[in-house]
C-alpha positions as CSV (number, residue, x, y, z in Angstrom):
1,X,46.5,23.2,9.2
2,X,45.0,19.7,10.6
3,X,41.7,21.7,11.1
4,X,41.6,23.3,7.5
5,X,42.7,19.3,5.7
6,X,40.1,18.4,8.3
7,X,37.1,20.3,6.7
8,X,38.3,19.9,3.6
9,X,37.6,15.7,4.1
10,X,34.4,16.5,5.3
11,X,33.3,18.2,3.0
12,X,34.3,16.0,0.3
13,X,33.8,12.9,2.0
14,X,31.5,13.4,5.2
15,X,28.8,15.3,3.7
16,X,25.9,13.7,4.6
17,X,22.3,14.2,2.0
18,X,19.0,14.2,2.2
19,X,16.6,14.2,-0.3
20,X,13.2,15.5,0.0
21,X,11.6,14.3,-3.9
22,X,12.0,11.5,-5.3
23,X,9.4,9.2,-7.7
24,X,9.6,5.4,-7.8
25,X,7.6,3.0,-10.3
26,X,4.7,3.8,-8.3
27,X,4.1,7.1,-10.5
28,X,6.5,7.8,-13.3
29,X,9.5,7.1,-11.9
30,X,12.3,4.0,-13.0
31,X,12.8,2.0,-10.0
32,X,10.7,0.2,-7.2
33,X,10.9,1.8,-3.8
34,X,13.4,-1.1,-2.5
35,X,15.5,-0.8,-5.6
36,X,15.5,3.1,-4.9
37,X,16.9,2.5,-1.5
38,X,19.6,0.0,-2.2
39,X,20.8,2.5,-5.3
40,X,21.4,5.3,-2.7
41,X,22.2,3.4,0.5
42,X,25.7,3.9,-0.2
43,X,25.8,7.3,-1.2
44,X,25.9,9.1,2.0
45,X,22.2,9.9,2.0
46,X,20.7,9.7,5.4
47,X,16.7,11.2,4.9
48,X,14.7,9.8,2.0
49,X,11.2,11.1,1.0
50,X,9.8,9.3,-1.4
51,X,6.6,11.4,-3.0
52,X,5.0,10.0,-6.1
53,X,2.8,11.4,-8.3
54,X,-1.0,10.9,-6.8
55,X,-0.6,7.9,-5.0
56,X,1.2,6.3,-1.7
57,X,0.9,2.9,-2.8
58,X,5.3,2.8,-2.5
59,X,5.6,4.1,0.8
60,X,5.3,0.8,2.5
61,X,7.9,-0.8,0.7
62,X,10.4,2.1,0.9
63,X,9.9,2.3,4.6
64,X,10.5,-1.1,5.2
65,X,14.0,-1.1,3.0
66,X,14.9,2.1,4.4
67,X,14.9,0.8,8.0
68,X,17.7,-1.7,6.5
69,X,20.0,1.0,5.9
70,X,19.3,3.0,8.5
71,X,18.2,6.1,6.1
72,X,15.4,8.1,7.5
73,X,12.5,7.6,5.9
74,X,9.8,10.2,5.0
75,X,5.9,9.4,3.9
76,X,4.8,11.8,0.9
77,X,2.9,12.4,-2.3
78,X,2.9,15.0,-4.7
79,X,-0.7,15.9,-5.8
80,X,-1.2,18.1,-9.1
81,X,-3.7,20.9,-8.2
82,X,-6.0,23.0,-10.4
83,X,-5.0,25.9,-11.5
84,X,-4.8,27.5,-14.9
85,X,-2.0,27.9,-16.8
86,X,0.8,25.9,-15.0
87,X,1.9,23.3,-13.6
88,X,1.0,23.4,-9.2
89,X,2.2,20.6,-7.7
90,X,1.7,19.8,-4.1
91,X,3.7,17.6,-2.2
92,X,2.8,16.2,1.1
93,X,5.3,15.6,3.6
94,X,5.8,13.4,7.0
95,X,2.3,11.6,6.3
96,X,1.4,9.1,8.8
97,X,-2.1,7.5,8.8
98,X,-3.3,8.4,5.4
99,X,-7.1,10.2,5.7
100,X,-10.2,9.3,4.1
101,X,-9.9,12.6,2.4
102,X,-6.6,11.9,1.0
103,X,-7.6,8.8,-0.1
104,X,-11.0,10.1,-2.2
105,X,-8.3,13.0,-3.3
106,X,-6.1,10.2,-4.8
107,X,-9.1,8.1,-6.1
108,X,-10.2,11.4,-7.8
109,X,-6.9,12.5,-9.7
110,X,-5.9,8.5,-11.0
111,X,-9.6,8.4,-12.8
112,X,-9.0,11.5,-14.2
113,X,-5.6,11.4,-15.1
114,X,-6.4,7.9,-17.0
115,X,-9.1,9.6,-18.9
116,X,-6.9,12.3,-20.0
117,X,-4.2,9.0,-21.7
118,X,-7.4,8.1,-23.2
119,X,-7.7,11.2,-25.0
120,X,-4.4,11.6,-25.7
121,X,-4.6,8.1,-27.5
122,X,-7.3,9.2,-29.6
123,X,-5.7,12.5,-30.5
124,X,-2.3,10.3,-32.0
125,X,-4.8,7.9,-33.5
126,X,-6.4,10.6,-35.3
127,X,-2.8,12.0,-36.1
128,X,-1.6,8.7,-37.7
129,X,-0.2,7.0,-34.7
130,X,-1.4,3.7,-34.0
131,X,-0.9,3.0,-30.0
132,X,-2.9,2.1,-27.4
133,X,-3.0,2.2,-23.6
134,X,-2.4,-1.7,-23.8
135,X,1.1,-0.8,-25.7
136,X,2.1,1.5,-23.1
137,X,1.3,-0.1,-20.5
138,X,3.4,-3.3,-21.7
139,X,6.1,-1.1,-22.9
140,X,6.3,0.7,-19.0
141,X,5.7,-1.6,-16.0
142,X,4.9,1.4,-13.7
143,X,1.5,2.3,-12.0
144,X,0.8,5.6,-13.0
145,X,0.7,6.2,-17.0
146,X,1.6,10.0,-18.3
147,X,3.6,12.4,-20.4
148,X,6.9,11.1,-20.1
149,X,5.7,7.3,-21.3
150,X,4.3,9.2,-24.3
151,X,7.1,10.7,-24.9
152,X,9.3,7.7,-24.6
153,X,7.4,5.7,-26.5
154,X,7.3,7.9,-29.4
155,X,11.4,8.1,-29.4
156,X,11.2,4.7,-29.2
157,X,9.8,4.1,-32.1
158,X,11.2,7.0,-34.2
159,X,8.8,9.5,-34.0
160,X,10.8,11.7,-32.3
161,X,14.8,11.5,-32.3
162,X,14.8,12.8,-28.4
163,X,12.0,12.9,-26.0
164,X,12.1,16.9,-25.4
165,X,11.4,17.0,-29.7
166,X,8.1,14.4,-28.2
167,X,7.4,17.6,-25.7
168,X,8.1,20.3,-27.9
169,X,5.9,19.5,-31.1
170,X,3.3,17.2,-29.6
171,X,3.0,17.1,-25.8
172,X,3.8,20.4,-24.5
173,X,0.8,22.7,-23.4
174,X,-0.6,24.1,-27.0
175,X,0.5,21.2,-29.0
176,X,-1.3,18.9,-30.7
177,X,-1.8,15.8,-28.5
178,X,-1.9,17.9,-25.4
179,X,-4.7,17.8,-23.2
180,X,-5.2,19.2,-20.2
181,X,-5.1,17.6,-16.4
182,X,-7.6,18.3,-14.2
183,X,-6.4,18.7,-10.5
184,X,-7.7,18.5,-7.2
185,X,-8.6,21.5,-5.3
186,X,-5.8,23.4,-3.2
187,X,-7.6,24.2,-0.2
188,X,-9.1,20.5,0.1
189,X,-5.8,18.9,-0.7
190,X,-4.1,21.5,2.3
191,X,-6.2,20.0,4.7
192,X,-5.9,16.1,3.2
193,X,-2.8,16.4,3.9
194,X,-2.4,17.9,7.6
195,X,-5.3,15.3,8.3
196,X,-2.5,12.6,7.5
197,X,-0.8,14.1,9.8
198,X,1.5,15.5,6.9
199,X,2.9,19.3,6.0
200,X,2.0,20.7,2.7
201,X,4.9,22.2,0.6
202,X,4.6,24.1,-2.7
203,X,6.8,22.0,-5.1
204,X,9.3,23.5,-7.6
205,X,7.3,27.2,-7.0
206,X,8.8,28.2,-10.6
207,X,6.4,26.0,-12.3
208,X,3.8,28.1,-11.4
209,X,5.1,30.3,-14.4
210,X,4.8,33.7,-12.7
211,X,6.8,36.7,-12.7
212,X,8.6,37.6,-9.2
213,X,6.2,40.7,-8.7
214,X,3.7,38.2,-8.9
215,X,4.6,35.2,-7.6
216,X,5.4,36.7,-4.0
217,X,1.5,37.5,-3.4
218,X,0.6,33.9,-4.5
219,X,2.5,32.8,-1.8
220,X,1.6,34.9,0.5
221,X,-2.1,33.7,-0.3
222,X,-1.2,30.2,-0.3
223,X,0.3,30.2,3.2
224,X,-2.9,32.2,4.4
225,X,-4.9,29.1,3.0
226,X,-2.4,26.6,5.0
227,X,0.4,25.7,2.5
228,X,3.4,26.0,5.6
229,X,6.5,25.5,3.3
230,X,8.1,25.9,-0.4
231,X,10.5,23.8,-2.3
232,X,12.8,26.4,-2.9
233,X,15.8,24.1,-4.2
234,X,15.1,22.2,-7.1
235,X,17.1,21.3,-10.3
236,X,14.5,22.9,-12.4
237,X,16.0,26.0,-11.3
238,X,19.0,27.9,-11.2
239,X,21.4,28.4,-7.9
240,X,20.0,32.3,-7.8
241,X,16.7,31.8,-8.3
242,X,16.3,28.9,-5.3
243,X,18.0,31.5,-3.0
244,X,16.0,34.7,-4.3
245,X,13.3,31.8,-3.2
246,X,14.3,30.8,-0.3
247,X,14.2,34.7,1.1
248,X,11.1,35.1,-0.3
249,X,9.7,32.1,2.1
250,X,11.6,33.7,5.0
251,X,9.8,36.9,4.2
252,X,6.5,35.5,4.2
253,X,7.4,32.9,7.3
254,X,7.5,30.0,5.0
255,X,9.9,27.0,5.7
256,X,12.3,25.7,2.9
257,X,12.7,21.9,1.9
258,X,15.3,20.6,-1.4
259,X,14.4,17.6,-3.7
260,X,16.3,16.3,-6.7
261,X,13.5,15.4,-8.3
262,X,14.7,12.2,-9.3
263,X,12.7,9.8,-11.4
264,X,15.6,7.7,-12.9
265,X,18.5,7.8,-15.4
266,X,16.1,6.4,-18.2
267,X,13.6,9.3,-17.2
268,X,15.6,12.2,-16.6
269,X,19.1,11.7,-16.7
270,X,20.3,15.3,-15.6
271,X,18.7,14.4,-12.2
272,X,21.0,12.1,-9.2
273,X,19.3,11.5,-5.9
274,X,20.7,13.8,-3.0
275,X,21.8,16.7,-5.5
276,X,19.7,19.7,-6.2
277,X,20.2,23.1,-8.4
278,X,23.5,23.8,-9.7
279,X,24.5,19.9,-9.2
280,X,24.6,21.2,-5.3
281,X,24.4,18.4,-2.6
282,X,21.4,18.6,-0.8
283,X,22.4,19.7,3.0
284,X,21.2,18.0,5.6
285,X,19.4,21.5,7.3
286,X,16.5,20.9,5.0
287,X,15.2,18.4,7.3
288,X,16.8,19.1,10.5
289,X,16.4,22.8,10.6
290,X,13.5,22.9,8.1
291,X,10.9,20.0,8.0
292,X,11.0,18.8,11.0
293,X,10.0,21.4,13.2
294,X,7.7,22.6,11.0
295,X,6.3,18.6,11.2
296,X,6.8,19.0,15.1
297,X,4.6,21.9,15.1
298,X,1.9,21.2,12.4
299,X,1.6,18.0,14.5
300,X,1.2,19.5,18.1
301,X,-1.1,22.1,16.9
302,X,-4.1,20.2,15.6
């Protein structure tokens, strides 16, 4: 009986997180890196990676706050890659010294992705919406500019009652003030990435819009070109599709990692740091069992 009461606390009360995707106001997320950390230093979560969109510019704050909480921190980035039709998302995991090809990589995606706001300014303008990139940027203090600053600011102001309606008839691929991103190229982004002494992880695979017959090859072909992991837990997802993913990576010798995802409560406010798909806690075995070896042996092979 003490054992089973004994699990139970534990379970309830000693269940230690991690989390292995999480955007700060360095990309499109709500809070700065050291607020991040203090939000969730006492929520039991003991690895933090923080992986904004296209840039590192957070990590050194978050590392530095994370060492006062003791919470394990991890380097990333997420990096959009090219590919038709979907969204292919690349995050980079356990970076140390960040390479020069990262760096052009980054340099690459930030001047494109501010010339694709410019055209999506132009295409409201021409629609009857008067905004520009100087109203955005002083309605949003973060560094990276995209879709879901659109889409706020246009609920803001009443053009849209919600920001999915912002998604749904004007942002979302096929709608009017949609314009496409242009990416960075997989194979050279795979090896930016081990280069900065990093792992590179396919994130939310889902988004890459395929059906399962299909999707299994892609990995399979992604893994040939270097990608070494998937992020088979996400909240994009449902509980049976992570684990139908997560035995399609152990088919194809693919390590698993879990994110929430987690931009902020103004952002998204279905996402909470340390919980995944189906509101599930994200275990600890992500890193321990998962990332790090696969770091461990990335790193002692190159």
């Amino acid at each position: 009986m003490f054992f089973i009461i004994s699990q139970i606390f534990f379970l309830c009360y000693g269940f230690s997180m991690i989390d292995l995707h999480i955007h700060t106001l360095f990309s499109d997320g709500q809070y700065t890196p050291a607020e991040f950390i203090k939000k969730v230093a006492d929520k039991n979560i003991e690895v933090i990676a923080i992986t904004d969109h296209d840039t590192v510019d957070g990590l050194e704050e978050g590392e530095f706050e994370a060492k006062k909480y003791g919470i394990t921190f991890v380097r990333g980035i997420e990096l959009n890659i090219e590919r038709p039709n979907c969204e292919c998302h690349l995050l980079g995991l356990g970076l140390q010294e960040i390479s020069p090809e990262l760096k052009k990589i980054i340099s690459s995606l930030q001047k494109s992705r501010n010339e694709r706001n410019e055209q999506m300014i132009s295409l409201m303008n021409a629609g009857g919406i008067e905004i520009t990139m100087e109203d955005l940027q002083n309605e949003f203090s973060c560094h990276v500019l995209g879709r879901p600053h659109f889409a706020a600011w246009l609920e803001k102001h009443g053009i849209v009652k919600h920001r999915q309606d912002a998604f749904d008839k004007y942002l979302a691929r096929g709608r009017p003030w949609f314009v496409e991103r242009v990416g960075a190229d997989l194979d050279d982004s795979i090896e930016a990435i081990y280069k900065s002494g990093g792992i590179p992880v396919l994130a939310h695979p889902l988004s890459l819009y395929l059906s399962w017959t299909k999707l299994e090859p892609v990995l399979q072909d992604f893994k040939e070109r270097g990608i070494a992991g998937i992020e088979a837990f996400h909240p994009g997802a449902r509980v049976t599709e992570c684990l139908r993913l997560e035995e399609m990576a152990r088919r194809n010798g693919l390590f698993v990692t879990a994110g929430s995802d987690f931009h902020g409560e103004k952002v998204r406010a279905d996402r909470h740091p340390g919980i995944t798909c189906g509101g599930k806690k994200i275990e600890n075995r992500f890193y321990y069992d998962e990332l790090l070896p696969a770091l461990e042996k990335a790193r002692s092979s190159r």
